[in-house]
N, C-alpha and C positions, 0 to 999 in steps of 0.2 A: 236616833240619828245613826248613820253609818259610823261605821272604824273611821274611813278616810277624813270625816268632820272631827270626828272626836279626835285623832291626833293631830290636827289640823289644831283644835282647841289648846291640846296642851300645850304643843309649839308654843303658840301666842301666850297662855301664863308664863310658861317658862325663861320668852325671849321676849317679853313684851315692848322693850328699849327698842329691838331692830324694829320689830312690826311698826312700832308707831313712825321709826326711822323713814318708813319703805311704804307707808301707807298712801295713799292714792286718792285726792279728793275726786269725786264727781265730773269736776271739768277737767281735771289731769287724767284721772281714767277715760276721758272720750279724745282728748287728744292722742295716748299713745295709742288706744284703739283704731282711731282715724291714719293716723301716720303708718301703724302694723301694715294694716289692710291696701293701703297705698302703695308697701313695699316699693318705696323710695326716699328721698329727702324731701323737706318741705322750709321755707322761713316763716319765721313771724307775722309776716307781709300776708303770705297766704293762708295761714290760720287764724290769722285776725276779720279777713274774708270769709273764711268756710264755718265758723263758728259767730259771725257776725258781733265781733267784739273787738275792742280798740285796739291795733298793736303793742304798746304797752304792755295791756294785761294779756294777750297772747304769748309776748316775751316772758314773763313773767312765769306765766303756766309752764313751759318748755323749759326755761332754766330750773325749776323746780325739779320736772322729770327726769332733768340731767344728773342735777344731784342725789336723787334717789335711783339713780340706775336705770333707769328705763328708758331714755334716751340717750342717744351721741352728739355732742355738739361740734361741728367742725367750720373753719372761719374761712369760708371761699375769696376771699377779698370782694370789695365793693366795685364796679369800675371807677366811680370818681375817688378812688384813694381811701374811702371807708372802709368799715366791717361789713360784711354778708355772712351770717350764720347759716347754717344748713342742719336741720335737725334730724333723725333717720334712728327708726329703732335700732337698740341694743342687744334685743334679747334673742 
């Protein structure tokens, strides 16, 4: 294997609490992938669309990536007086 795997590797023994912290399922890794590449914001609303999965579990997925870093969550107001989240990579 390369240098750059192998400390790559040792990182992860070493630090293994963050990694697991910061680790990234499957559908979390295609949403901030999907969001990156968008380079702009998105809601729930529409990645429950683009991912053809219920808003719920869209919500769900993004607040996830918020909490491990990878995305920003910010609350545009609703116009009828609710929330509007706007999700928009972090990194």
């Amino acid at each position: 294997m390369t240098t750059k795997a192998n400390k790559l590797r040792a990182m992860m023994l070493d630090n293994h609490d963050l990694f697991d912290a910061i680790r990234l399922t499957p559908s979390q890794r295609a949403a901030v992938k999907w969001i990156r590449g968008l380079g702009g914001s998105v809601t729930a609303k529409h990645t429950a669309s683009h991912f053809v999965v219920n808003q719920t579990q869209a919500s769900a997925t993004l607040k996830a990536c918020v909490t491990k870093g990878y995305l920003v969550r910010t609350n545009k107001g609703d116009p009828t007086g609710g929330q509007l989240w706007l999700y928009s990579y972090a990194l």
